[in-house]
N, C-alpha and C positions, 0 to 999 in steps of 0.2 A: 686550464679549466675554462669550461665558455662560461660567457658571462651571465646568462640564464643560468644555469646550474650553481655558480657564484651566488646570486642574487635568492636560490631558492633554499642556499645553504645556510645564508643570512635569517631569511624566515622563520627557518627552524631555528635557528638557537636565540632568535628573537620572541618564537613561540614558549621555551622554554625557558624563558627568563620569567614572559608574564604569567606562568604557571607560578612559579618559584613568586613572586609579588603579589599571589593572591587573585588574579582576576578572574572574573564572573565564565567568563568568553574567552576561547583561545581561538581561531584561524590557521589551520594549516594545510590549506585546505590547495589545489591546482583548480586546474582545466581537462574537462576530456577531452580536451587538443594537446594543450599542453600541461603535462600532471606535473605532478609534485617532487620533490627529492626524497620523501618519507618511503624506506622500504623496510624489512623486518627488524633491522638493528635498531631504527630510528623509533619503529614502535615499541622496542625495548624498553630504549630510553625514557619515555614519553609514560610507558607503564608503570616504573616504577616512581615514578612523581605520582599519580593516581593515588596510588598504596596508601600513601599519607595524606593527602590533598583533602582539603574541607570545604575550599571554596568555588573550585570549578563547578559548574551547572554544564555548558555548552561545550564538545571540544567537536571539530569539525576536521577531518581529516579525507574529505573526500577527494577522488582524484590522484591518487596516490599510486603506490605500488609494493601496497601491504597484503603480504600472503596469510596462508593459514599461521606459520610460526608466529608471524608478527601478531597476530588475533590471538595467538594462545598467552601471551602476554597479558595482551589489556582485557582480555576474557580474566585472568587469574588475577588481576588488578582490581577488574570489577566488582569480586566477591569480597574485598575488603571496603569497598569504598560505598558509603552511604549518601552520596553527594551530589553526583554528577547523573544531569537528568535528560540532556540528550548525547546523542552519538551517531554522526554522519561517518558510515565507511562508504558511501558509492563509490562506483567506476574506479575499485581494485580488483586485487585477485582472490578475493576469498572462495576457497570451495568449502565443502561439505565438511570435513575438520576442523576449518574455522569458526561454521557455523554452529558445529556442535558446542565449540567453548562458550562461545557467547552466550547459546541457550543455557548452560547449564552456570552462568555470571546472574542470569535472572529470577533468582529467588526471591525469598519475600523480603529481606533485608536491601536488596538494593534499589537505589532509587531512580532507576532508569525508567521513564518514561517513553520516550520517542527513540525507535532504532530505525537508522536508515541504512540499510542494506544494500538497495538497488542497484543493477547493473555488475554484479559478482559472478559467478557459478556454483553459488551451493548446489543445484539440482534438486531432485525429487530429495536425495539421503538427506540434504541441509534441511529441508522444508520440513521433513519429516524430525527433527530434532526440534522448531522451532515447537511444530504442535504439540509435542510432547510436554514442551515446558512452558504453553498454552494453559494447559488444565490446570498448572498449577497454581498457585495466589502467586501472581507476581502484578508491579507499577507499572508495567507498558502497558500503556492505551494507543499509541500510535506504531505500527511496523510496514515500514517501506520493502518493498521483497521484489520491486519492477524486474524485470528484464536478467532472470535467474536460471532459466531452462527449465523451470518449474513442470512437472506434467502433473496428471491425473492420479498417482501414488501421491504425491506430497498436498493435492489441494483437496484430498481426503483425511489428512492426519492434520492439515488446518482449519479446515471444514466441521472436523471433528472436536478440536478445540473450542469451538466455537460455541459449542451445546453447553461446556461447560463452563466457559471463562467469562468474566463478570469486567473485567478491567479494559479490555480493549474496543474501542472504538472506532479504529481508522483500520483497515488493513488495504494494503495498494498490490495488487498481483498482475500490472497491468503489461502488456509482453513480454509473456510466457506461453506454455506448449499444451495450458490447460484447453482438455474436449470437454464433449459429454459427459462423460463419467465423472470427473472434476465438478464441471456443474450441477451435476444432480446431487453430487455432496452436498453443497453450498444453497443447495434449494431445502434441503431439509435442513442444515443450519440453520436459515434463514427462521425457520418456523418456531425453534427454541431461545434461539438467541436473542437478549433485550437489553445488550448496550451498545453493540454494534452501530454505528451512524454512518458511516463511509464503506464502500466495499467496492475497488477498481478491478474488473475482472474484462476491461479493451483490450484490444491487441490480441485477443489467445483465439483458441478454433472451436471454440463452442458453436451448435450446431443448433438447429429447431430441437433438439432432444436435451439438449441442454436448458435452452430456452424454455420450452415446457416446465423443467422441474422448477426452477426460479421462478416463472410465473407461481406456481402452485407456492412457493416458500414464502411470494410477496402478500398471497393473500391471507399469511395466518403470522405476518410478521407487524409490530408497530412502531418500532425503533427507527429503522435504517432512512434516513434521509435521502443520501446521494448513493446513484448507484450508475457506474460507468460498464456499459456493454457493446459501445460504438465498435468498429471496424472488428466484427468474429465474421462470422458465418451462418445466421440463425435464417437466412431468409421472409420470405412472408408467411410460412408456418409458423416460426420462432414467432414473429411480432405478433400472429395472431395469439398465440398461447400468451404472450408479452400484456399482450392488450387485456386480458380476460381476466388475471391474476392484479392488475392493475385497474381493474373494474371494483374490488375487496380491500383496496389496500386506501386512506385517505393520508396516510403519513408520508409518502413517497411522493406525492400526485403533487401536492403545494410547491414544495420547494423542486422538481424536475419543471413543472409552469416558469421557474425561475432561471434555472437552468438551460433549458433547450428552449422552453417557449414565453420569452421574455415579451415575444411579439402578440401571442395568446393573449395577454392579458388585457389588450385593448381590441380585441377580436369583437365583442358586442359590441362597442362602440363606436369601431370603425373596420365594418364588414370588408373592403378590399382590400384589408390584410391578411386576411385568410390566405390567401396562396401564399405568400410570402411565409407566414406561420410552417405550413405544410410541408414546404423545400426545408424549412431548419429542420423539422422534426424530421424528413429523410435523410438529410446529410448526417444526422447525427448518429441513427443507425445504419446509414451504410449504404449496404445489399438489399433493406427493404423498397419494396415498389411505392412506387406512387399511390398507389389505388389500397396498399395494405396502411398506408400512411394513413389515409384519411379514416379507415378504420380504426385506428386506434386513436386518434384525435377526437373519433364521434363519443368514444369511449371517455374522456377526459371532461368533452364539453357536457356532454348525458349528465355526466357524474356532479360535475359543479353546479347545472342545475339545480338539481335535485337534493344540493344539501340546504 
């Protein structure tokens, strides 16, 4: 046995003892360089300490090499356990079966708040399970779903979630396979939804047509805070539609000044920051030109005016 593997086998039954002693916090967590020893058996094992458990909050398993079997465990563990309030599975193997357990672990009895998901393969099918069980009363306020193969079928049945669930507030879909059609979900979400405070939709191929409907969603939404659309595809169409819907919106405009234009904020005061401003606010979208940049900056500073 290498000594890596030794040392990681140690972990785990070191994890499983501070289960077994009560603690708050377990760690069993790797690297996406180097992962873990936790594979279906090990979440077996790990599931049925759940079952019973009253004091776990946090168990972190990220890194791993836990498949759907091993999720159908601690999915079935879930529904007994009113306890534990986050759950990191990133960077294993979960697809669309796993995902399904899990969603259906999230009723209104359990007390999972925060799922991190990212970097699995549930697909469109898993995405489509989660929003199902979206609509329902369930504790998560936070679902990580990054880098899942997600497309356009599955970020309309979370999109769609969204009109009706009251409890969640973060959702992260950042590198995945979502277009247009995805985005115009999530532009008309946007306009019902009011707890929503985060929404990561980087990394995906949204286009100016995308862009369009999320403008139109920003302007009739008052919730959402931070909203991530760096590196898509929206061009200078996208930003102008971008810019116009963020002409109506004053909840988003404050804390993005924070976000992207930290340098803004001292722009009246000290005018030859202004270029320096301009280059963040392009790098941050990407693909936008220069010349649409300052269009939508005119659009920010008009606005702060004028309140």
């Amino acid at each position: 046995m290498n000594r890596r593997l030794e040392e990681a086998l140690k972990g785990f039954r070191r994890g499983l003892k501070e289960i077994d002693e009560g603690k708050c916090e377990v760690n069993f967590s790797g690297s996406r360089r180097n992962k873990g020893c936790i594979c279906d058996e090990e979440a077996g094992q790990i599931a049925k300490k759940l079952v019973s458990n009253t004091t776990l909050k946090v168990l972190d398993l990220f890194a791993n090499y836990i498949g759907d079997v091993g999720v159908v465990h601690l999915g079935q563990a879930l529904q007994g356990n009113n306890t534990l309030a986050s759950l990191r599975l990133g960077a294993n193997q979960i697809g669309s079966a796993g995902a399904e357990q899990l969603a259906l672990a999230l009723l209104p009895s359990c007390a999972l708040s925060s799922l991190f998901l990212s970097y699995n393969q549930i697909g469109d099918a898993g995405a489509v399970h989660f929003g199902r069980a979206l609509q329902h009363t369930c504790t998560l306020t936070s679902l990580h779903l990054n880098g899942n193969q997600i497309g356009d079928v599955g970020a309309e049945h979370l999109a769609c979630a969204l009109q009706f669930n009251t409890t969640l507030t973060s959702l992260w879909l950042s590198g995945n396979l979502i277009g247009d059609a995805g985005a115009a979900h999530f532009g008309r979400a946007l306009r019902h939804n009011t707890t929503l405070t985060k929404l990561s939709l980087n990394k995906n191929v949204i286009g100016a047509s995308g862009a369009e409907h999320i403008g139109l969603g920003l302007q009739r939404n008052t919730t959402l805070l931070w909203l991530w659309l760096n590196e898509n595809h929206m061009g200078d169409a996208g930003a102008e539609h971008l810019g116009l819907g963020l002409q109506h919106n004053t909840t988003l405009i404050m804390l993005w000044y924070v976000i992207c234009f930290v340098v803004c904020i001292c722009v009246s005061l000290l005018p030859g920051l202004q270029a320096v401003a301009l280059r963040s606010f392009s790098k941050c979208f990407g693909s936008i030109s220069y010349v649409c940049t300052c269009a939508i900056y005119c659009y920010y500073i008009s606005l702060n005016e004028n309140q």
